[in-house]
C-alpha positions, 0 to 999 in steps of 0.5 A: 521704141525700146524693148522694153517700152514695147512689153508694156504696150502689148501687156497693156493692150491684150494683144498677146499672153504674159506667158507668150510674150515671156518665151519671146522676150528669153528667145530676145536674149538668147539670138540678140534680135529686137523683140518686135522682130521674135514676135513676127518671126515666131508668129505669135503676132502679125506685122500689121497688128504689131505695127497698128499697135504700135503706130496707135500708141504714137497717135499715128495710122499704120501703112502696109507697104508690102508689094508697094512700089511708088510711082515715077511723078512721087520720085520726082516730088521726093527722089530716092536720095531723100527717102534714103536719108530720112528713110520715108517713103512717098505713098500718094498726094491727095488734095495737095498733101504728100503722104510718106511711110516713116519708121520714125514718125516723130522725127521732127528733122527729117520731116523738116527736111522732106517738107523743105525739099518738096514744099508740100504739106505732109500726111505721115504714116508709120511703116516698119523698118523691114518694109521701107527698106524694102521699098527703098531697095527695089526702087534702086534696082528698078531704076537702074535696070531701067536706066541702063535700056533708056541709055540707049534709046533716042536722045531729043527726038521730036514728037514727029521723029519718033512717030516717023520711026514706029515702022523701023528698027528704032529704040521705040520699036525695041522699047515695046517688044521689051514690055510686050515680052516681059508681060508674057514671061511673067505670065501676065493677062493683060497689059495697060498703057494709060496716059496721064497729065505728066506720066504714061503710067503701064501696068500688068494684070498678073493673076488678076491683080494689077502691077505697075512697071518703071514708068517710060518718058510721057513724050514717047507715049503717042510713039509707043501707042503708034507702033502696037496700031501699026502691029495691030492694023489700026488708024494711027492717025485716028485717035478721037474713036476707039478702035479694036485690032490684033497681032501675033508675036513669037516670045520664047518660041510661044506664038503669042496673040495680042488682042488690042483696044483703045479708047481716047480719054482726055489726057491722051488714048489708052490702049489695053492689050488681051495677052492668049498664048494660042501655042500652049492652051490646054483645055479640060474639065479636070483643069478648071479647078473642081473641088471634087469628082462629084462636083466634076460629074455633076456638070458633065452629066449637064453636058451629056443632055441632047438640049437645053440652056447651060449658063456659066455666069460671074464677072469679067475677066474669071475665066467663063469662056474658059469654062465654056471651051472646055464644055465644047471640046468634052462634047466634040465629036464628028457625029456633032455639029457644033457652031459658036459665035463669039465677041472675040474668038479668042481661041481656034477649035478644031472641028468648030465652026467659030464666028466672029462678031462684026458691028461693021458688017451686021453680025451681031449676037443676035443676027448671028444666032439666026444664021446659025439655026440655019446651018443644022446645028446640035451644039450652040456657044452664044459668047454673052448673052447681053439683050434681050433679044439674043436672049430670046433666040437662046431660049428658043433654040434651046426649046427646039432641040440644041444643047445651048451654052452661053454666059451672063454676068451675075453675082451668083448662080441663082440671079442668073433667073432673075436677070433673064427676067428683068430682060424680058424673058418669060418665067415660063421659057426659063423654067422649060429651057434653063438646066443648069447654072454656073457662077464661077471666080477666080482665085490666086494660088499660093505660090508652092515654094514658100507656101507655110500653114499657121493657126487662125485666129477665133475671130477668124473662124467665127468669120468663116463659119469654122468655129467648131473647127479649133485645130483648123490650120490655114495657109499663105505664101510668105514670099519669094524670088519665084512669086515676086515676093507677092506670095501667090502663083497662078489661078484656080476656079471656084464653082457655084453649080445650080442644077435645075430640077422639077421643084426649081423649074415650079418655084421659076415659074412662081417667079419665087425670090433669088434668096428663095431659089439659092435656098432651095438649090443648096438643100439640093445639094448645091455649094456656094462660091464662099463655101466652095473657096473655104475648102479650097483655102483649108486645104491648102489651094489658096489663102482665106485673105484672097477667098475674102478679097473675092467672095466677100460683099458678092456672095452670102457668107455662111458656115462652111461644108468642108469637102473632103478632097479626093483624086479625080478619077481619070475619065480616059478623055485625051487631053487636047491641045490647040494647035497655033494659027500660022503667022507672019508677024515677028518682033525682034529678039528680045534676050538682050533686053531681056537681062536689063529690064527683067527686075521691072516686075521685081517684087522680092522682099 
């Protein structure tokens, strides 16, 4: 689209004002540069409503590509030498079509080219110039680092032979420490190995998103899976149950624990790996992620209680146990005795007595939380609370005198009540027991080093409750080499904390509504998951894009109540660091490998 075709189609679709559209077209003429690109660089539009625009107006959809990287089964339908040369990119197959990205949709050769080459029907979308190449760009890099490290490794080996070799010094064994060591420097919290009908496809959780890596050969897949079981303890020859198992590494001088998990599907078993970093875990109240001091007080002031219920509730995987370690280790002292039982112990506190779960053996939450009350204790961390009947045990260990934490999955703090309900619990007992409740999520940070602030929208602060707030300056990460061209680095808390009073405890008992209680929780006080994520997104901590990925359609919306932020004020509490277990397991030395498998994860723009 010429220059000049694109001023009337904004002009035309109000997308911007004549006199905005006039300085970029003068900005055109002086740095000889297309429109589109002054239009996006000046912020005076964004790539994905330029580009909505203008795949509209050619009667096509708008693809974003952004952190887009096409799995290997798409290489092998349209390889990277065709979408070099038609410059298309392949998106996905669904029911028996192939959807690729264009810069030029309409160019009916290239099209001719791709659906000759790949015989499949085609869906085309429009993506800009920038995003294809980029997309092309990492293809190429990524799939030569990963040739150079596949080079060496075994070469028409049987499926037997690699099995036979999990337990040596061979190419499998140096395949997983590279993937097992590349997870850890890139600070990923889990690691995926899924098999499929014609690929094993890996994945990283890294700040709680998931990323795919160069995919390895799918006849290595049972060798693989073999060699984390043989680290793990597990029956490698057991494949139809699931299993759960664990081992410890040394990356980087960093003693790294791997919790392991199968289960067989019908394409093969898929094992997912829980990465802790036992050698470095800091934990403290301060670190959580707090808005205020204020908010920071009022939860201590729960812990500071001698008996009662403290819940800390939300879904898998945002960081409860987190919160619930660094409860006990505010409260730990000689003069206390404090006992856990937990599906897994994931981390080893000093001057803990720490059980572990085992089906096996009968000690389940419940039976556990029996044995405990017989060991004198004041302090008791229930992992989860997942019947009724550990639920009960809880309850009434609170009512006797014990400081009782726990966790439970509910959307927010308030059904939390309403949960314990539908489990069988009387009103009564929760009234008497329950003193506080926190529902909590985790959020991205924006990466620091390309961290920029830009003027929302109004529909954007009609959305978010701000638009009395016209001057309000929201931030993003643009994108960089540190972050992985994803914009984002690392996590923080966002808080929901519901303290029960007099007035709660009666409207429990009434069994009054979830909507009623969250009403009468925030008169007193209490600040939303939303509200508390918006503050954090206007000062700078994080994006609203990532408050709406995680609070939108779980929480209710409404205005926010902008917090001020203040420095916390130091408590003169030390902070604590676990010391690591010994070990005696070791992978092999990974700087090698290092080098030629690190843009496997290469997410730069």
């Amino acid at each position: 689209m010429t220059d000049e075709e694109l001023q009337n189609l904004l002009l035309n679709s109000n997308l911007i004002k004549q006199e905005e559209l006039q300085r970029a077209i003068e900005e055109t003429k002086k740095l000889k540069r297309p429109l589109e690109n002054i239009l996006i660089s000046s912020r005076l539009l964004s790539r994905t409503s330029l580009y909505e625009t203008i795949a509209k107006s050619k009667g096509f959809n708008y693809i974003n590509l952004d952190n887009f990287m096409p799995g290997e089964e798409l290489l092998k339908i349209m390889p990277p030498a065709l979408s070099q040369q038609t410059q298309a990119v392949p998106v996905k197959i669904e029911n028996g079509t192939l959807q690729i990205a264009m810069t030029e949709p309409s160019d009916l050769y290239s099209i001719d080219h791709i659906q000759m080459h790949t015989g499949m029907p085609l869906d085309i979308y429009l993506s800009s110039s920038e995003e294809i190449k980029n997309v092309l760009n990492k293809i190429n890099a990524e799939r030569s680092a990963i040739a150079d490290m596949l080079a060496g490794l075994t070469q028409g080996a049987s499926e037997g032979q690699l099995i036979e070799a999990v337990s040596s010094g061979s190419s499998i064994v140096k395949l997983v420490d590279v993937v097992l060591a590349q997870a850890v420097r890139d600070h990923a919290s889990d690691i995926h190995i899924e098999p499929e009908q014609d690929i094993t496809r890996i994945r990283f959780r890294i700040d709680g998103i998931l990323h795919e890596i160069p995919t390895p050969p799918k006849e290595w897949e049972m060798a693989m899976i073999s060699r984390i079981k043989v680290l793990s303890g597990m029956d490698i020859a057991e494949s139809r149950v699931p299993q759960d198992g664990h081992f410890q590494a040394k990356v980087d001088d960093k003693i790294i624990d791997f919790r392991v998990s199968t289960v067989p599907t019908i394409y093969g078993e898929n094992m997912v790996m829980r990465i802790l970093d036992t050698s470095s875990v800091m934990i403290g109240l301060e670190k959580l992620g707090f808005t205020t001091y204020e908010e920071l007080k009022r939860y201590e002031n729960l812990l500071a209680k001698p008996y009662g219920i403290i819940l800390s509730t939300g879904p898998t995987g945002n960081g409860k146990t987190t919160t619930l370690y660094s409860a006990l280790m505010r409260i730990n002292t000689v003069d206390r005795n404090i006992i856990t039982i937990e599906d897994p112990v994931e981390y080893r506190l000093g001057l803990i007595r720490q059980i572990q779960v085992n089906q096996r053996s009968g000690i389940t939450f419940a039976n556990g939380l029996r044995a405990i009350l017989r060991q004198d204790p004041d302090v008791i961390m229930v992992g989860e609370i997942r019947d009724a009947e550990t639920a009960q045990i809880a309850i009434q260990a609170a009512l006797t005198g014990h400081l009782v934490f726990s966790t439970l999955h509910t959307n927010d703090a308030p059904s939390a009540v309403t949960r314990l309900i539908n489990m069988g619990v009387e009103p009564f007992l929760i009234s008497a027991s329950m003193i506080g409740v926190m529902a909590q999520r985790l959020i991205r940070t924006i990466c620091p080093r390309c961290k920029e602030s830009y003027s929302p929208s109004k529909t954007v602060l009609e959305k978010w409750g701000l638009k009395d707030k016209p001057d309000t300056l929201l931030y993003r990460g643009k994108g960089c080499d540190y972050c992985k061209g994803t914009g984002y680095w690392g996590r923080s808390g966002i808080f929901e904390l519901m303290v029960i009073d007099d007035e709660l405890r009666e409207m429990i008992i009434s069994q009054d509504s979830t909507i009623a209680l969250r009403k009468k929780a925030q008169e007193k006080g209490m600040r939303t998951l939303g509200e508390d994520g918006i503050t954090k997104a206007i000062n700078g901590l994080t994006s609203i894009e990532e408050i709406s990925r995680v609070c939108e359609g779980q929480v209710d919306l409404k205005a926010a109540t902008v917090a001020k932020v203040e420095p916390f004020v130091k408590t003169g509490m030390p902070e604590i660091k676990i010391a690591p277990a010994k070990i005696d397991v070791k992978t092999s030395d990974f700087e090698d490998y290092q080098k030629r498998v690190a843009s496997w994860l290469s997410r730069k723009k």
